[in-house]
Structures are given as C-alpha cells and as structure tokens.
N, C-alpha and C positions, 0 to 999 in steps of 0.2 A: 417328055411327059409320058408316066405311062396310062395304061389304057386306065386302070382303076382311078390315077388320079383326076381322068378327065371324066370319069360315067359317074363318081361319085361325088355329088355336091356335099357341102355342109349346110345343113340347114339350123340354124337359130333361132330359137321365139324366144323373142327379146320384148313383147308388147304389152305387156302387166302393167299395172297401174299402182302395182303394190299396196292397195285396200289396206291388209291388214298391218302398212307398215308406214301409217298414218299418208297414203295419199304419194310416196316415196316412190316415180317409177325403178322398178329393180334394176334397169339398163344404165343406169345414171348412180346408183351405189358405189360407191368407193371400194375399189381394192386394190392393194397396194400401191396407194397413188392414183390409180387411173381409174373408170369407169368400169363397173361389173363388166358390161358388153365386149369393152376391149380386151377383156382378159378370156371371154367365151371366144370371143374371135380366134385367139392366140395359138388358146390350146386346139382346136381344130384343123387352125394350119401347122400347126405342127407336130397333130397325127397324120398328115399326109391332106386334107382337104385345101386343093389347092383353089377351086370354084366355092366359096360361102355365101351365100343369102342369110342376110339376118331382116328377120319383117319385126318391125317396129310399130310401135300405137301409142300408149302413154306417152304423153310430151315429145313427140319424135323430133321433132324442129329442135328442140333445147338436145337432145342426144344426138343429133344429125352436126349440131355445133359444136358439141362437146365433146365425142370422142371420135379418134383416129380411126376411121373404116377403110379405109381407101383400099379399095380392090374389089370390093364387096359388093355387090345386088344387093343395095337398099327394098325396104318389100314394106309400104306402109296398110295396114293392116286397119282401114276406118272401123270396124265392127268389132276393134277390140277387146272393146266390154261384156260382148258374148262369151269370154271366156278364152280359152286355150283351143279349142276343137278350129273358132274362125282363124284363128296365126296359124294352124298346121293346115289348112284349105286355103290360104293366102302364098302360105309358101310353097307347098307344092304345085298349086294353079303360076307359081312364078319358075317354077322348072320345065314349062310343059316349050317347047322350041329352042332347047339349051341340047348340050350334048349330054347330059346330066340321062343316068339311067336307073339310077339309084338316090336314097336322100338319108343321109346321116344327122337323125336329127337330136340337136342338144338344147337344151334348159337356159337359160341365161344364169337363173338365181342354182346352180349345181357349182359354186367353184369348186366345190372338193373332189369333184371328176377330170384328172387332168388329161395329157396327152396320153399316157401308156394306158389307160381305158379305151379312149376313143381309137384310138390304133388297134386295139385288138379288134372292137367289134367293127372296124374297118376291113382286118386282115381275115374277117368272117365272110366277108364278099361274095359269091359266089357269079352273081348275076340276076337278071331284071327279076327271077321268081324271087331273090332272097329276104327272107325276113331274119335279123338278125337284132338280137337285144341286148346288153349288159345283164349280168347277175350280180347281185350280193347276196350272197352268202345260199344259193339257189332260189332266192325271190328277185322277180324279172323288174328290171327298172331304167334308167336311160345312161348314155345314148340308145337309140333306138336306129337301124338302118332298112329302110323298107325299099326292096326293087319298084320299078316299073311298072311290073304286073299288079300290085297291089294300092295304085294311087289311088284309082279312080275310087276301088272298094273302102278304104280309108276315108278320102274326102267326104264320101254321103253318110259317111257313120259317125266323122266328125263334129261333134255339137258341143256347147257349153264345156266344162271344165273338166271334160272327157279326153279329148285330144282323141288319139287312136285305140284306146281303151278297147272299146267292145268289139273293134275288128281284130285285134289282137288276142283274147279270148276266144273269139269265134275260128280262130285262126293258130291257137295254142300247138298245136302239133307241127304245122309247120316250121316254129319259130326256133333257130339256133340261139341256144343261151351260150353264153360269155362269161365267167366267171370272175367279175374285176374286183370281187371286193378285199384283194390282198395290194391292189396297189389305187385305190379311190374308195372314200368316202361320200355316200349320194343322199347325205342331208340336204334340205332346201333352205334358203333364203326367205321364209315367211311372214314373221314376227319379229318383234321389236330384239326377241329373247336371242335371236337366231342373228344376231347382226355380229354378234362376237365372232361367228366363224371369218367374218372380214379382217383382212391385216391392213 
C-alpha cells in the first residue's frame, strides 16, 4: 500500500433525504442496477481510495440492507436534516484516530464524476496543508480533497447546506484547481427532472 493510499480516505455524504425528489433517499437511487451509493463507492476505490467512509442519514437501516458496502466505515449522521455541513463534520469527526491525513470528499448524487476526476484531484496530494478541488471548466466544484491541517477549520464553518463553502472561499488562494471537466460531468441528482441522468 502506498503511503497516499493509506493518508488519504474517501469520504462520501451519502445522508440526503432527497426532499426535492419527493422524500427519495439519494443513496438508495437506482444506477445501473444497484444503488446510487454503490456506485459512489466504486468509483472512489477505483481512483485509488483504498479507506472510504460513507456517513449515511436518510433511511440508513433500508441502505445499510440494501447495498453492498462492505469495507467501508459506516458513519450514521442522526442530524442529517441540518443539511450537508453536519455529514461533512460527521465524517471528518470519523477520520480523527484512523491513519487518514487527508479526506477526498465526494457527493453521492454526482454519478457523472467518475474515477479519472477523482484520481486527478487525488494525484494533487501533496500532504496535511493540501486543499485540492475539481474544476469545470475554471469554476471550483467536487471532489474536493482537504489535508489535515484544515479539519478542524472546516468543521466550525460547517453548517446547513454549506458544507465547506465559506472555508473554501476564505481559503481561495490556497486551493489547487483540477481541471476535470474534459473527462466528468458535475450535474447533481436534485429533481425529478435530473433522474434521466440515471442509467
């Protein structure tokens, strides 16, 4: 194993409740056959994240049944109704005694982000200060890989449906862009309308 594969977790928020897609947790969505989540899973471990935590909230018991995790740091997420900001301070609070020194974190409802995105902004690595993000098309979007050094300041900025938003911004200069958007598409899984992007 090498070193990056063991400092850099994959982190997943997979906890949505999917509101605007009549009550639908997103984790539990269909694609190709299996569960949205098994398929975020997928492509993580196969840009290199060999440690993944996916923190879960919407119906987790029915996703904990229903799709294949196994290897995975389950991470249940009770405050998942606050939004995105509590899954990204659920999961990094689950990295903190791991050998994890880094968090690659991805979207559940992003399938048009596959492995050759998530490998780049992996192969952006550097170590515990790195902030590294995905670009499309020079606007900053996920995955998103934040060092070490940067948890703590993350987690207290995390709130509501911000996630790491405004440390990111406060943080803009540091942040290495990635330019994925010649090989991933970073539409979201939202609406009813947005379900076509499922195969």
């Amino acid at each position: 194993m090498t070193d990056k594969e063991d400092t850099v977790a994959g982190l997943l928020l997979a906890a949505g409740g999917g509101r605007r897609l009549g009550g639908r947790p997103k984790a539990m969505l269909e694609h190709r056959g299996r569960p949205l989540v098994e398929h975020a899973v997928g492509v993580l471990r196969t840009a290199g994240c060999t440690r993944v935590h996916v923190v879960l909230g919407a119906q987790a018991a029915a996703v904990r049944e229903r799709a294949r995790l196994e290897g995975c740091v389950l991470v249940e997420n009770p405050e998942w109704e606050q939004g995105m900001g509590s899954s990204l301070r659920a999961g990094l609070d689950s990295l903190a005694g791991t050998p994890a020194r880094a968090a690659l974190v991805s979207l559940v409802d992003q399938p048009g982000i596959g492995p050759e995105a998530v490998a780049r902004v992996l192969a952006a690595h550097k170590g515990e200060e790195s902030l590294v993000s995905a670009a499309y098309d020079g606007v900053r979007g996920h995955p998103v890989l934040f060092g070490a050094a940067h948890w703590a300041g993350i987690a207290a900025t995390a709130t509501g449906d911000r996630g790491a938003r405004a440390y990111l911004k406060a943080h803009e200069e540091a942040i290495t862009l990635v330019e994925c958007g010649d090989v991933a598409e970073a539409y979201d899984i939202d609406t009813e309308g947005d379900l076509g992007h499922l195969e």
